[in-house]
C-alpha positions in Angstrom: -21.1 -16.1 -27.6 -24.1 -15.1 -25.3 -23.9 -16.2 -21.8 -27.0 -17.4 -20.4 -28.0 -18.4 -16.4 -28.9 -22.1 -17.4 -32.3 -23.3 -16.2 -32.7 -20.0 -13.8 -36.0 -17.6 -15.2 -37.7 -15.4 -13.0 -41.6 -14.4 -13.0 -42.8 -11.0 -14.3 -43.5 -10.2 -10.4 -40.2 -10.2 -9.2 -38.9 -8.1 -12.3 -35.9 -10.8 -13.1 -34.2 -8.0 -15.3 -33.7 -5.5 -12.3 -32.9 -8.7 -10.0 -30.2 -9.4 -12.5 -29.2 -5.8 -13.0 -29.1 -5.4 -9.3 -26.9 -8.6 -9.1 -24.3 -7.5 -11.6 -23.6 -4.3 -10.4 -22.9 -5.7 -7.1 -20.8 -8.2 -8.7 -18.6 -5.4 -10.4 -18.1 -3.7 -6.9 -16.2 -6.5 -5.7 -14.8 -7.6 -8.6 -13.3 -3.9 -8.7 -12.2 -4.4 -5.0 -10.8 -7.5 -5.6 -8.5 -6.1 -8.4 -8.5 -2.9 -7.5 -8.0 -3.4 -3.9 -6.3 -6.5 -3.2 -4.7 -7.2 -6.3 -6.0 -10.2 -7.4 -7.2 -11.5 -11.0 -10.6 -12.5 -11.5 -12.5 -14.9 -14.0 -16.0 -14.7 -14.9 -17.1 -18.0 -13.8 -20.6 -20.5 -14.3 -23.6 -20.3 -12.8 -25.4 -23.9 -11.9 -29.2 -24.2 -11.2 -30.9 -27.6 -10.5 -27.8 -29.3 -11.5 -27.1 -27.7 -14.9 -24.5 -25.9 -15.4 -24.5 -22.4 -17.6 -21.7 -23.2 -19.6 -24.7 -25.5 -21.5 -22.3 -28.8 -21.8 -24.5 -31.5 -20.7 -21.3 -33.8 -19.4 -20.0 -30.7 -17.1 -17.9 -32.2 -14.5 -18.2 -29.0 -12.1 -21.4 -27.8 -12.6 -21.3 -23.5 -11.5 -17.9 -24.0 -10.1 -15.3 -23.3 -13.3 -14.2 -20.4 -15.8 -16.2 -19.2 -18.5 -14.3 -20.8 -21.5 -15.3 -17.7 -24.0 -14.4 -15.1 -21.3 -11.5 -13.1 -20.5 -10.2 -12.5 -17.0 -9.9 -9.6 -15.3 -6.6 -8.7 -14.0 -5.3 -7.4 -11.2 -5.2 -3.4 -10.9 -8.5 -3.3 -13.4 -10.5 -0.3 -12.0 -14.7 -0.6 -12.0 -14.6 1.2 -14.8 -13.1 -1.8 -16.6 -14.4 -4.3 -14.6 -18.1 -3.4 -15.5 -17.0 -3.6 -19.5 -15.7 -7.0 -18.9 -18.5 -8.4 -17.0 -21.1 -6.8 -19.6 -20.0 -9.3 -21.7 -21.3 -12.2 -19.3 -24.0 -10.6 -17.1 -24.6 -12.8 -14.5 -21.4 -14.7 -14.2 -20.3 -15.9 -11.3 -16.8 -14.3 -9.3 -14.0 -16.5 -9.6 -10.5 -15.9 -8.1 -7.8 -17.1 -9.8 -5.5 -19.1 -7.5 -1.2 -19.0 -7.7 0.2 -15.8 -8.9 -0.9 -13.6 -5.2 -2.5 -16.5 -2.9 -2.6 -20.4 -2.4 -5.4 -22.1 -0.7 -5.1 -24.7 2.3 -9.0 -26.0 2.0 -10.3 -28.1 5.4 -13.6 -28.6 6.9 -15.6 -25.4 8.0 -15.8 -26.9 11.5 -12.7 -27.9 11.5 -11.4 -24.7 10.4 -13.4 -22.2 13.2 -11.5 -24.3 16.2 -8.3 -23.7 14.1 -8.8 -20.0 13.9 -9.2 -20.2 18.0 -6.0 -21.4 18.3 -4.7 -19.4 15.7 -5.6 -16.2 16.8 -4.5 -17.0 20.4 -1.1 -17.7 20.0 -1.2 -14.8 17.9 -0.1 -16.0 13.9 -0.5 -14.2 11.3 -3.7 -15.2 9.4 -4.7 -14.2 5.6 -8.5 -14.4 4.4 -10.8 -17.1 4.7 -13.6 -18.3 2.8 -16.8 -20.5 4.0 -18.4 -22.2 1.1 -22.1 -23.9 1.6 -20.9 -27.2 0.9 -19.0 -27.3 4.5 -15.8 -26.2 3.5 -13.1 -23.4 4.9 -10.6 -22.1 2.6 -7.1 -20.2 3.7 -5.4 -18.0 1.5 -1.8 -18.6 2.4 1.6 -17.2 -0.3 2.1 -18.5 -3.3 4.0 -21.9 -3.6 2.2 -23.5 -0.9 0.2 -26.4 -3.1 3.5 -27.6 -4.4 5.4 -27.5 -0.9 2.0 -29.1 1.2 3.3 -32.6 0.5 6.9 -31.6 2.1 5.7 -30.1 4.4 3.2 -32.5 6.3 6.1 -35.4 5.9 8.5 -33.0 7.9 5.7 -32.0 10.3 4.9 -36.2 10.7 1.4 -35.7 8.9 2.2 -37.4 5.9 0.5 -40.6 6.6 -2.4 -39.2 9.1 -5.3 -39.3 6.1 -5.8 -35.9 6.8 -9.1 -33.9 5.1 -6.6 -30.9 3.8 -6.0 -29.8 0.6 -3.8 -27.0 -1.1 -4.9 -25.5 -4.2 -2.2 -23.7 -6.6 -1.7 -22.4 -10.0 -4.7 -23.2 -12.4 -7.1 -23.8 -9.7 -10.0 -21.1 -9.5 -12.5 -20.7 -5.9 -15.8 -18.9 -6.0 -15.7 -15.6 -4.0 -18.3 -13.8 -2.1 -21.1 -12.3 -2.9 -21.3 -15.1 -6.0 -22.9 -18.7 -4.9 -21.4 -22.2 -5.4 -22.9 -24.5 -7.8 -26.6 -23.3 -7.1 -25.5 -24.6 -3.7 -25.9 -20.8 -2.0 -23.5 -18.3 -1.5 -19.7 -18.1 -0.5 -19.2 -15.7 2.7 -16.1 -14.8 4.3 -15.0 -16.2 7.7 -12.2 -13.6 7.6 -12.0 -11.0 5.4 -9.0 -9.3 3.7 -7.5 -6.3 4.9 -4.9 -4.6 2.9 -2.1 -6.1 5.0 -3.5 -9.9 4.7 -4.2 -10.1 0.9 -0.7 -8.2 -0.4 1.1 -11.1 1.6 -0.8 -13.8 3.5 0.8 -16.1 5.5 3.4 -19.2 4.6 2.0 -21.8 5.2 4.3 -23.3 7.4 3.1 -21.2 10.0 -0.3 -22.3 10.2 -0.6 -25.9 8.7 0.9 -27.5 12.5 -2.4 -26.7 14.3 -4.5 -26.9 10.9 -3.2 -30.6 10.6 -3.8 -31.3 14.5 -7.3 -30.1 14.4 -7.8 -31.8 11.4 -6.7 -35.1 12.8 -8.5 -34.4 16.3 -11.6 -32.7 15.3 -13.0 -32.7 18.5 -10.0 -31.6 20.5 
């Protein structure tokens, strides 16, 4: 099965084949650093323009936001080599990471999240990467295990019951990672980006999710 940017054609001026060229080899780069580097597994992932989603189902719950269906992943440890094989077979697909075997996620507000890191880096935690995406949102990569324990956690921290906007993200969950965009939306940019020590073992989450949860609940503060 072809793969296909839904509703996205450029004009002869702009030379859409070396615009899309252009785009895919930057897309293997960090693909390639992402498993190469960091060690994560990557999934080819949808493209959306104007609403519609490349995947072509009409009824697409998360339009340029989810796996390719036909597509294999790319594991962790694939060199560029490999990487720029898999992604020939969906040339323009958007870069996925695949969340629960080396990371969870902790997903809050962006603003919320940039008076978090404040505090963070002030009393001196350790922090893993962080995503921005353009709908407003900040996403922490914290060790694996954290999605399951988040509800356990917030009820022994006194949380439980604060209706707070914070989210964890685990096994079978996939985000979209820089330089790919969200949904047509525009791009996902890092707010702190991995370093060799960060991505082999972010954070527990433990160790963050006190002042995430008290900026959360006093946004202003």
């Amino acid at each position: 099965m072809g793969f296909t940017i839904g509703g996205i054609r450029g004009t002869k001026e702009t030379r859409p084949g070396a615009r899309r060229r252009g785009r895919t080899a930057s897309d293997c780069t960090a693909v390639a650093e992402y498993t190469g580097l960091w060690g994560w597994d990557v999934a080819p992932g949808a493209r959306a323009a104007a609403g519609n989603c490349s995947c072509g189902s009409p009824s697409c719950t998360s339009p340029g936001a989810h796996p390719l269906d036909f597509a294999k992943g790319v594991p962790a440890g694939a060199t560029l080599d490999e990487v720029t094989e898999a992604w020939s077979e969906t040339p323009g697909a958007a870069v996925l990471l695949a969340v629960g075997r080396s990371f969870d996620i902790i997903d809050i507000a962006e603003a919320a999240a940039r008076r978090a890191l404040v505090r963070l880096e002030r009393m001196g935690l350790p922090l893993g990467p962080v995503t921005v995406t353009p709908t407003g949102r900040a996403q922490f990569f914290v060790a694996p295990g954290a999605a399951a324990e988040l509800p356990a956690l917030l009820y022994r921290m006194g949380w439980d019951d604060a209706g707070l906007d914070l989210h964890g993200l685990g096994p079978g969950a996939h985000i979209t990672a820089p330089p790919s965009d969200l949904s047509g939306l525009g791009p996902v940019r890092w707010l702190r980006p991995p370093t060799l020590e960060t991505s082999a073992g972010p954070p527990q989450a433990r160790l963050l999710l006190g002042t995430l949860a008290y900026i959360c609940h006093r946004p202003y503060s």
